[in-house]
C-alpha positions in Angstrom: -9.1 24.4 -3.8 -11.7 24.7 -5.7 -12.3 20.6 -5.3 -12.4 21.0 -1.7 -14.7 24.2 -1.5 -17.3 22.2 -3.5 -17.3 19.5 -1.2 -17.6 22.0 2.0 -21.0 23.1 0.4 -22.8 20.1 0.5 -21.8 19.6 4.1 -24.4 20.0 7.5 -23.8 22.5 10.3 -20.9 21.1 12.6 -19.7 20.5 15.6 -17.2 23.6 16.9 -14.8 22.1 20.0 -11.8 23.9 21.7 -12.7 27.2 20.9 -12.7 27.0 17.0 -9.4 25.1 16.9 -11.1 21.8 16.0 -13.8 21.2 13.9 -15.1 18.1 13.6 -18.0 18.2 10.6 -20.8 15.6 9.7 -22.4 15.2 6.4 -26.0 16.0 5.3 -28.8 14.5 7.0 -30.2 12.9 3.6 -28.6 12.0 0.7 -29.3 9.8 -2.2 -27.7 5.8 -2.3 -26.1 6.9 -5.3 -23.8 9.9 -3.1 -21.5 9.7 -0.6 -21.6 10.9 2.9 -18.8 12.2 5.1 -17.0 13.1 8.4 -13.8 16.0 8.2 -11.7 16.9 10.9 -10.1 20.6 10.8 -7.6 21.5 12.9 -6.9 25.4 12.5 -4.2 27.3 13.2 -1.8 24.1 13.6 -1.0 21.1 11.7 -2.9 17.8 12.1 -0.4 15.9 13.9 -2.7 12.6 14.7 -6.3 11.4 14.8 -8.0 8.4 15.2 -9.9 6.3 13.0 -12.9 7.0 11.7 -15.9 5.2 13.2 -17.4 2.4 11.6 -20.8 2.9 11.1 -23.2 0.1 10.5 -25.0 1.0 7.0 -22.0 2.6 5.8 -19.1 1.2 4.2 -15.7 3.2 4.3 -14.4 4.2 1.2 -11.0 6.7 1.2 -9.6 9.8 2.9 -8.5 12.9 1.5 -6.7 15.7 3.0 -6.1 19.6 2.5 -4.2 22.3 3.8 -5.2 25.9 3.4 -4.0 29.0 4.0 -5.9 32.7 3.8 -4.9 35.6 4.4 -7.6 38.5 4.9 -6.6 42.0 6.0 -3.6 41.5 6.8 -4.3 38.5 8.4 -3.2 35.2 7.9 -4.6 31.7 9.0 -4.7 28.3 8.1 -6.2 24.8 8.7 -5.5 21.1 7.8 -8.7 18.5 7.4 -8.9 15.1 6.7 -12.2 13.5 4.9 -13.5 10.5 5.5 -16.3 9.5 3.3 -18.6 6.7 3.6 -20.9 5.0 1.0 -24.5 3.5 2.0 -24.7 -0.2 1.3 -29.0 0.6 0.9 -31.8 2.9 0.7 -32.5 3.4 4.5 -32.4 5.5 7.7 -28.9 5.0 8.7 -28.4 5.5 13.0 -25.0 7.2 13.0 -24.2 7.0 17.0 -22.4 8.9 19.2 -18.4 8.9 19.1 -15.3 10.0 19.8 -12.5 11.0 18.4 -8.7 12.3 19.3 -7.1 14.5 17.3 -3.7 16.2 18.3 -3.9 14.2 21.8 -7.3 15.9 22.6 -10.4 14.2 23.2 -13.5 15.2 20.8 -16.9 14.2 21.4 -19.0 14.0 18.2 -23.4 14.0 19.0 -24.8 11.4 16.5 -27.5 11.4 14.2 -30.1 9.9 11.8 -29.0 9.8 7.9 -32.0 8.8 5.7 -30.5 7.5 2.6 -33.0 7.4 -0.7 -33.3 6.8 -4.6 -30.7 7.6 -6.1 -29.5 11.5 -7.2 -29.2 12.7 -10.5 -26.2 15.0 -9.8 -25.2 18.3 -11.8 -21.4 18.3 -10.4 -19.8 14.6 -10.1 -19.1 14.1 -6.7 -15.0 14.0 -7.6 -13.8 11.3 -5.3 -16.4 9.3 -6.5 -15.5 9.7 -10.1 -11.6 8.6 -8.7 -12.2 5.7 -7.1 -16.3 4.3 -7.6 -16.0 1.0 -9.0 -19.8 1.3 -9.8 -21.2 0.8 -13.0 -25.0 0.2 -14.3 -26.3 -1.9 -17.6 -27.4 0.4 -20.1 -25.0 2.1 -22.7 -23.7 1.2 -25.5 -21.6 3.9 -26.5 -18.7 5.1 -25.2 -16.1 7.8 -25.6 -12.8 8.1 -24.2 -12.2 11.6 -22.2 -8.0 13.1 -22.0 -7.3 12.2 -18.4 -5.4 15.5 -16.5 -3.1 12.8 -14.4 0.8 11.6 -14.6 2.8 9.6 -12.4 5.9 10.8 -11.0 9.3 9.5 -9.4 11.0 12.4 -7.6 13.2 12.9 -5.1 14.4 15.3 -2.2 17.9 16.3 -4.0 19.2 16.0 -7.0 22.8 15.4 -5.5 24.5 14.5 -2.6 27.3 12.7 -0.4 28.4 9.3 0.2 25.8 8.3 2.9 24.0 11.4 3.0 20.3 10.4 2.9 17.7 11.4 0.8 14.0 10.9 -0.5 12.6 9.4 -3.0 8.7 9.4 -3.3 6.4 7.7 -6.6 3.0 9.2 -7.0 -0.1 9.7 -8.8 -1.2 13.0 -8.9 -4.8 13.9 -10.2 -5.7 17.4 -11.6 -8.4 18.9 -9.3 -10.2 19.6 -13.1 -9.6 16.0 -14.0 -12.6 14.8 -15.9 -11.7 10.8 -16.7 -12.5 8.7 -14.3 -9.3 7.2 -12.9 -8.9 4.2 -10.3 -5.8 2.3 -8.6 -5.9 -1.4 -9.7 -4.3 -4.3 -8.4 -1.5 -2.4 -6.9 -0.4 -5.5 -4.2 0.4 -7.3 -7.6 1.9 -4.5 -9.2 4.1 -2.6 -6.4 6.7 -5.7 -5.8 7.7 -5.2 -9.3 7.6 -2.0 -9.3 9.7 -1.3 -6.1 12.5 -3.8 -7.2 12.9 -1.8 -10.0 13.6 1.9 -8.2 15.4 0.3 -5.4 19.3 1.4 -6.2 21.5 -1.6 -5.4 24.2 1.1 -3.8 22.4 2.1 -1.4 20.8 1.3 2.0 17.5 1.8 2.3 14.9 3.3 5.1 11.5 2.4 3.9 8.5 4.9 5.2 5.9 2.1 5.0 3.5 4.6 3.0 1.6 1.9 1.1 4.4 -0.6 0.5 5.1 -2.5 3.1 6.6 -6.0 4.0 4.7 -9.1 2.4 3.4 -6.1 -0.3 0.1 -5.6 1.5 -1.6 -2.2 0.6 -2.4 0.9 2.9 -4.8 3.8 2.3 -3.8 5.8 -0.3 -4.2 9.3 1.0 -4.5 12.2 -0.9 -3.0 15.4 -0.5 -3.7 18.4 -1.7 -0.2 20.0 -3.6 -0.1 23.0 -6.5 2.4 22.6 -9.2 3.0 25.3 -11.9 -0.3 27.2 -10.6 -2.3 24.2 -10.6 -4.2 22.5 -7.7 -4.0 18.8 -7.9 -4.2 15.4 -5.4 -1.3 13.4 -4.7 -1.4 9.5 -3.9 1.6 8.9 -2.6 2.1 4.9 -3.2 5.6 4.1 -2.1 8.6 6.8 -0.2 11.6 5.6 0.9 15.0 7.4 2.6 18.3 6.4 0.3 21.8 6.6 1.9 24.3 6.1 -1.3 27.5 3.4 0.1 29.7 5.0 -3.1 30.3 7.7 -5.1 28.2 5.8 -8.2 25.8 7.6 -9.9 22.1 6.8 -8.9 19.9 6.0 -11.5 15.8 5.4 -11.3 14.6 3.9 -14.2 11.5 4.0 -16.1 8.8 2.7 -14.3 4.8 2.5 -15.1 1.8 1.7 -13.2 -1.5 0.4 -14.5 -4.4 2.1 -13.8 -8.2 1.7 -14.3 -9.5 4.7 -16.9 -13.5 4.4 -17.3 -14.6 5.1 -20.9 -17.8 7.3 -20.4 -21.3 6.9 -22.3 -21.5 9.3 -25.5 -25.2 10.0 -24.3 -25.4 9.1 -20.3 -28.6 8.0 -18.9 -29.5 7.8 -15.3 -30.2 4.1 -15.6 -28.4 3.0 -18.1 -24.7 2.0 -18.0 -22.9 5.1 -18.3 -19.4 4.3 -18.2 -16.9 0.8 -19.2 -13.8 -0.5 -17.9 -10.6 0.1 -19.7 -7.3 0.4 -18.7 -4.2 2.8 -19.2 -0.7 2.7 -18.1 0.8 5.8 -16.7 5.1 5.9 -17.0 7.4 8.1 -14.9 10.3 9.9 -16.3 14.1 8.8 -15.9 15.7 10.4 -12.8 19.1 10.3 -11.9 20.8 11.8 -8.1 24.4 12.1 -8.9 27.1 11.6 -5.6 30.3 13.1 -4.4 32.9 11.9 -1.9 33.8 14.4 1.2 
């Protein structure tokens, strides 16, 4: 929450459509080439059923989309919204001509008013922009020094039920979830060379299998990994979801998911950062998921 409220601050006034049920917000009109600027979509008071891509903007390039869901509940009252981020990065310091677009979201038509974004020198900023921290490949000359920071991230296999009949279906979901106070800089690497491997492994060999085409997907090409906003044990954290799958056991067998890791970026960060120095250098660290087993009963 507290992620997604911070990113809400730096945002411009927006466009209100269909009487506060839609929201569709544009970023700042100047920001530094060194920040990220960004269109969200807010459906209230319903879920977010569909919506159609971002524009491409000339000056921009697309970078990832994150989503949250929130619920409030004042007087007595209770309300809640969904939104999807899109945020863009400049490719150069200059007035960027965002035109005019539209978008449908939930089967309605939105028209969006464009603008003028003036990008400049770059920003020192006091809070890290934190998708930029996840996924900014970046990096400047400078540094020497480095530190490693404790990352606040796991990867997880889990699954719908814990147990259930001979071809009774059920879901089984690997992610990467990211503490919202996450401080390490984390990034996905190579994950077309690493999912194939990866997915032999959790696929059981006793069952049939109804793939949901999340990231994985035939000939091991790669999807946006979107992230969701989830709280576990009080915490707020992101999920990447990177492969989900629907499992129909053909015996009574045991099903076992092994052990399974995934390689990840980490960024060491400079002991003393400078603004144009290089503050941070490319290491990597591989994140394991825990054993699970879904155990199976005949009728």
């Amino acid at each position: 929450m507290k992620l997604f409220l911070s990113l809400l601050l730096i945002l411009s006034p927006f466009l209100t459509v269909f009487g506060q049920e839609v929201q569709i917000t544009l970023g700042p009109d100047e920001i530094g080439e060194n920040q990220t600027w960004t269109i969200t979509v807010t459906v209230h008071n319903d879920r977010l059923k569909s919506y159609d891509d971002f524009p491409e903007i000339k000056g921009f390039r697309k970078l990832r989309q994150f989503r949250q869901s929130t619920t409030s509940i004042v007087k007595g009252q209770t309300s809640s919204s969904e939104s999807v981020v899109m945020r863009y990065e400049p490719m150069q310091q200059s007035t960027i001509n965002v035109l005019s677009f539209a978008m449908k979201v939930n089967d309605k038509s939105v028209s969006v008013a464009g603008k003028n974004v003036k990008v400049g020198p770059a920003q020192q900023q006091q809070d890290p922009d934190p998708f930029k921290s996840f996924f900014d490949r970046s990096s400047a000359a400078g540094e020497t020094e480095f530190v490693d920071i404790k990352e606040d991230a796991f990867l997880a296999l889990t699954t719908s039920k814990d147990q259930v009949y001979v071809g009774e279906g059920f879901d089984a979901t690997l992610s990467f979830f990211v503490s919202h106070d996450n401080q390490a800089p984390l990034q996905f690497y190579e994950l077309e060379k690493q999912l194939p491997g990866i997915v032999r492994k959790i696929r059981p060999t006793n069952c049939r299998e109804q793939n949901f085409n999340i990231v994985y997907i035939d000939g091991f090409n790669i999807e946006n990994i979107d992230g969701d906003s989830v709280r576990i044990n009080d915490r707020d954290y992101t999920q990447y979801r990177i492969y989900q799958a629907t499992f129909f056991p053909l015996n009574a067998d045991p099903i076992n998911f092994p052990i399974v890791g995934l390689e990840m970026i980490k960024y060491k960060v400079a002991k003393h950062p400078s603004f144009t120095g290089q503050n941070r250098k490319e290491d990597f660290k591989k994140f394991f998921t825990n054993a699970k087993t879904v155990n199976v009963i005949e009728y």
